[in-house]
N, C-alpha and C positions, 0 to 999 in steps of 0.2 A: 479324602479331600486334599488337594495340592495346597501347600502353606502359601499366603499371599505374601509376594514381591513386592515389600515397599521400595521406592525410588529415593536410590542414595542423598539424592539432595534432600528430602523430604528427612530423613534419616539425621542429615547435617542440622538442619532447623530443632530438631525436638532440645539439644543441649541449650539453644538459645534461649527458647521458652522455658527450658528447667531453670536457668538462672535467673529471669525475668522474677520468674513464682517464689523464685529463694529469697528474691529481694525483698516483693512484697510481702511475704511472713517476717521476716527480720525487720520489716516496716510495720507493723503491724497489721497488714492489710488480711483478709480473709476470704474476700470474694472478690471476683473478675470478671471480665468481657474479653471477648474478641478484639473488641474494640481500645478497651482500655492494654491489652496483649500487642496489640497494631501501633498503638501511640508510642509506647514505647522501644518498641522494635525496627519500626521502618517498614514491615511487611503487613501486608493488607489482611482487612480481618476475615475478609472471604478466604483465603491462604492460609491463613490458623483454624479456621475452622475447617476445611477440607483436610489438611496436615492430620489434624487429630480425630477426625472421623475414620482415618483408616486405622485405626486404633481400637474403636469402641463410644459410647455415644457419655461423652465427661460433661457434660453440661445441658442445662434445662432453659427453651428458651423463654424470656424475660429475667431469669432469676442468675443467668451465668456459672460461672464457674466457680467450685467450692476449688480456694487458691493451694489448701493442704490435700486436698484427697487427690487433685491431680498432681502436685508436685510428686507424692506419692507412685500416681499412674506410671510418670517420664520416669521415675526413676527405677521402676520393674521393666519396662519397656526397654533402656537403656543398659540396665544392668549394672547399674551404682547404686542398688539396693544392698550391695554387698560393699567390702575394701578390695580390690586389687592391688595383690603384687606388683611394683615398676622396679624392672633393670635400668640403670644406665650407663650406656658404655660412651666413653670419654669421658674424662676429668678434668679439661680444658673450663677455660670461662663459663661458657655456657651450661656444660655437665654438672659443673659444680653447683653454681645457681639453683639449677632444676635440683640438683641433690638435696639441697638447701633448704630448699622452698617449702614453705610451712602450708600452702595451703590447698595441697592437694586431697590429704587428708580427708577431709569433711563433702569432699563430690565425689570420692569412690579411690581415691588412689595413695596407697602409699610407696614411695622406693625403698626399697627394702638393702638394694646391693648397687656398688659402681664400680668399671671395669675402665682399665687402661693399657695402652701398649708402651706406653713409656718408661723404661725402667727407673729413671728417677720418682715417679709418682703413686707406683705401686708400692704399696705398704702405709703410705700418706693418710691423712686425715682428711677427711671432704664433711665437715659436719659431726656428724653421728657415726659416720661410714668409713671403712678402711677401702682403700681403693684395691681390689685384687687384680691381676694380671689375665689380662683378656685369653690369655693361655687357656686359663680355667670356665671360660664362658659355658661352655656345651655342658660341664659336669657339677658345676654350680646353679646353672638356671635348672635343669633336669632335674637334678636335687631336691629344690625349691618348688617344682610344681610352677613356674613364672610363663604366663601366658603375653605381659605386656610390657615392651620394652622403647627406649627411649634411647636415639641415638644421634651422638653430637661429635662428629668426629670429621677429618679433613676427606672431600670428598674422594681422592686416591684410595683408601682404604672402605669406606663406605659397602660396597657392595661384599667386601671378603667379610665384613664385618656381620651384615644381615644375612650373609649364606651359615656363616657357624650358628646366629640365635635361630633360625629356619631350622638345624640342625638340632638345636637345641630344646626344639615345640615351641617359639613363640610364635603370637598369631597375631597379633597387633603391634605396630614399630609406629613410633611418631617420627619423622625424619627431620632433624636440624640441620644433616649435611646439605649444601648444596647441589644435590646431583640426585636425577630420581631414579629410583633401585628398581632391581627384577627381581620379585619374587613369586612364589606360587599363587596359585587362584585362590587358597584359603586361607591366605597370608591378607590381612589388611594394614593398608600405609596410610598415612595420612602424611603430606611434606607441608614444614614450616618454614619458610626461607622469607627473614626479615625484609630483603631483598627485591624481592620480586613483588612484596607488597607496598614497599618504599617507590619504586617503580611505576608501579599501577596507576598511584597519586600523583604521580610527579605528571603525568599524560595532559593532568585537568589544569596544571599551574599554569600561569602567565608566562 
C-alpha cells in the first residue's frame, strides 16, 4: 500500500496544535475540542478536525479530545518524541541567541555544536559552546550523526555554506539568511526572515 501524502501545510499546522495542547496541560487543562483548539488558534474547527483525521481518529464525538494522549500523538507524528541534534553555523547576533536559547530543549531539540568563519570567533565562547571553524563542518556533523541544522549567516556565503551541511547528511536547515537556498529534494528548509514577516504587516497599516 503506497504511504499517504500529507499536504505540507497540513504538516505546518500539526506544531501549532502541539503547543496549543502543551499549554493546556501546563494549565492544567486535560480535555478539549475542536472547538475550544479553533478559539485559540484562529483556524476553524472543521480544519483541525480534518487536519487530524488524516492521522488516525484522536477524539470521540461529544466527549473531545484527551489534551495528553494526543499531545502524545503530535509528537510521534512529528518526531520530538525524541531530542535532536541542532548545528549552528554562524556566531553572529543571531547564532548566538539561538545557541543560547534554553528552550528548545523540551520540544525536541537541543544544539549541540556552533560553527564560524570568522577567525577572530572561532575558539570563542557562545554559551556552553566553543565555536569551531566552519572548516570542520563536514567532519564534525558526520561525526556527530547531526541530521538538523540552523543557519544564520550573511546571505553571500549562505548557499556554499548549506552545499558543505548537504555534504555533511544534514536533512533539515532552518534558514535565517536572507536569501532562499538550492538544495536537494530530500533536503528540507524552512526560511525565517524577520523581514519579510515585518513586511507582510506593514501591507495592512494606515
Amino acid at each position: 500500500m503506497a504511504e499517504k501524502i500529507i499536504p505540507d501545510i497540513v504538516v505546518g499546522r500539526l506544531p501549532l496544535y502541539l503547543r496549543a495542547l502543551q499549554r493546556m496541560l501546563i494549565g492544567g487543562q486535560y480535555v478539549t475540542s475542536s472547538q475550544d483548539l479553533a478559539s485559540r488558534l484562529g483556524i476553524s474547527a472543521a480544519q483541525i478536525r480534518k487536519d487530524l483525521s488524516l492521522f488516525g481518529e484522536f477524539g470521540k464525538q461529544g466527549t473531545g479530545y484527551d489534551v495528553e494522549f494526543l499531545v502524545e500523538q503530535l509528537c510521534k507524528i512529528l518526531k520530538v518524541d525524541r531530542v535532536w541534534d541542532v548545528a549552528v553555523v554562524g556566531a553572529g547576533d543571531i547564532g548566538s541567541a539561538v545557541a543560547r536559547y534554553q528552550g528548545f530543549a523540551d520540544r525536541g531539540f537541543q544544539v549541540t555544536m556552533i560553527f564560524d568563519s570568522d577567525r577572530r570567533k572561532i575558539g570563542s565562547r557562545v554559551g556552553s559552546f566553543t565555536v569551531q571553524s566552519t572548516d570542520q563542518i563536514v567532519e564534525a556533523i558526520q561525526s556527530a550523526g547531526i541530521q538538523v541544522a540552523m543557519i544564520a549567516v550573511p546571505a553571500a556565503s549562505a548557499q556554499q555554506v548549506v552545499d558543505e551541511l548537504v555534504k555533511a547528511g544534514i536533512k533539515a536547515i532552518l534558514n535565517y539568511a536572507p536569501l532562499n537556498i538550492t538544495v536537494p529534494e530530500d533536503v528540507h528548509v524552512q526560511h525565517t526572515d524577520p523581514v519579510t514577516h515585518l513586511q507582510r504587516m506593514t501591507y495592512y497599516l494606515d
